[in-house]
C-alpha positions in Angstrom: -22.3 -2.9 0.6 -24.4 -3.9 3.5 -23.7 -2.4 7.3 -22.1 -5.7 8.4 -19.7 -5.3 5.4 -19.0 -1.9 6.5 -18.1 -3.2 10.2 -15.5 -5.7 9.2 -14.0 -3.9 7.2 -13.4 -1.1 9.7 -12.6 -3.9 12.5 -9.8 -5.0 10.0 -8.7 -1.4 9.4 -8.4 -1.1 13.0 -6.7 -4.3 13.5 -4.5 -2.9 10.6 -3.8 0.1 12.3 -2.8 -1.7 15.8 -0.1 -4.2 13.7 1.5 -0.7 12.2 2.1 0.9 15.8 3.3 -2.6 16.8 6.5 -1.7 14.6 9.5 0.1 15.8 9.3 4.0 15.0 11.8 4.3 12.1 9.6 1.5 10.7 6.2 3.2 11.4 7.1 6.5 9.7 8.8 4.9 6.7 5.0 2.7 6.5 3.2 6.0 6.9 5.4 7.8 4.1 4.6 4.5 2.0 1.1 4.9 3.0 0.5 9.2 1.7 2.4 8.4 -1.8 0.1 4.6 -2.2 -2.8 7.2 -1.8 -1.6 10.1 -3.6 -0.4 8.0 -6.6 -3.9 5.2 -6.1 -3.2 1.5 -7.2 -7.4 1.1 -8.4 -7.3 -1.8 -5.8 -5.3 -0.5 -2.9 -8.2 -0.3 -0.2 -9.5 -4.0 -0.8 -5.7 -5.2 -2.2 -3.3 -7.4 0.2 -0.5 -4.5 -0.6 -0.6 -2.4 2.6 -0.9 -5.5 4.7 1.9 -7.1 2.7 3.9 -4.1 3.7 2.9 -4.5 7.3 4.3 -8.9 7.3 7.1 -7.4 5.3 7.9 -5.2 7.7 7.6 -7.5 10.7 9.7 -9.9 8.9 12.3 -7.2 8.8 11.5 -6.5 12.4 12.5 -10.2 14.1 15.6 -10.3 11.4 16.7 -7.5 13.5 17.3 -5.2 10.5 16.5 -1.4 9.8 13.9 -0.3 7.2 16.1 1.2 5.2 17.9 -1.8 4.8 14.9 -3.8 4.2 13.6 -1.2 1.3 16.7 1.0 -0.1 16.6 4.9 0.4 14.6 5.6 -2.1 10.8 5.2 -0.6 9.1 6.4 -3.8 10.9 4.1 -6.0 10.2 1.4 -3.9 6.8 2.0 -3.7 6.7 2.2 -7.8 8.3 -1.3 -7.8 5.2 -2.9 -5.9 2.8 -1.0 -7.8 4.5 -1.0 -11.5 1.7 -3.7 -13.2 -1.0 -2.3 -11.1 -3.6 0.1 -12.7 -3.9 3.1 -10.7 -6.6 5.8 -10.9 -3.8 8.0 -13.1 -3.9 5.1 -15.7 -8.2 4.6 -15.5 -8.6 8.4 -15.9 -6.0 8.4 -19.4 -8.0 5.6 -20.7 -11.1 6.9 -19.8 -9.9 10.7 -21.5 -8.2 9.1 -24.7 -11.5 6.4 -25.2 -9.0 3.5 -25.6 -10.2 0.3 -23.8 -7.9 -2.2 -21.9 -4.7 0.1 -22.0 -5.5 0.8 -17.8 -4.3 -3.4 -17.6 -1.0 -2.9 -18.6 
């Protein structure tokens, strides 16, 4: 990873960061919840993956319909969360693999 790669990708985080405090407040703690339990749980390709920014259009979307976040996502935040990761392989599924030597079980 060369310095240049290094600068986009924090000029995209940042850009990230400035589309997320766009949102209304009910919609940028709901994103941030979403955000702690993606890290916590780790989808393998959630910090190069279009999933946070897909959560960020989805949520804009919501935004101009003129709905609430809750309406747009259900109560449950978690199980939401689980639904866009559920084929992904997270760092959870990489470590079991890696523990029980089994190859190709992380792919699901």
């Amino acid at each position: 990873m060369s310095i240049q790669d290094i600068i986009e990708g924090k000029k995209q985080w940042r850009a990230h960061v400035a589309r997320v405090k766009a949102l209304p407040p009910d919609y940028q703690i709901v994103y941030k919840e979403m955000q702690k339990y993606l890290f916590k749980v780790g989808p393998v390709d959630l910090p190069d993956g279009p999933l946070l920014p897909g959560i960020v259009d989805f949520f804009e979307e919501g935004v101009a319909a003129g709905k609430g976040v809750l309406e747009l996502i259900g109560d449950d935040v978690a199980a939401f969360c689980d639904d866009l990761i559920k084929d992904s392989p997270t760092y959870a599924d990489v470590y079991q693999e890696s523990i029980s030597g089994e190859s190709g079980t992380a792919a699901k």
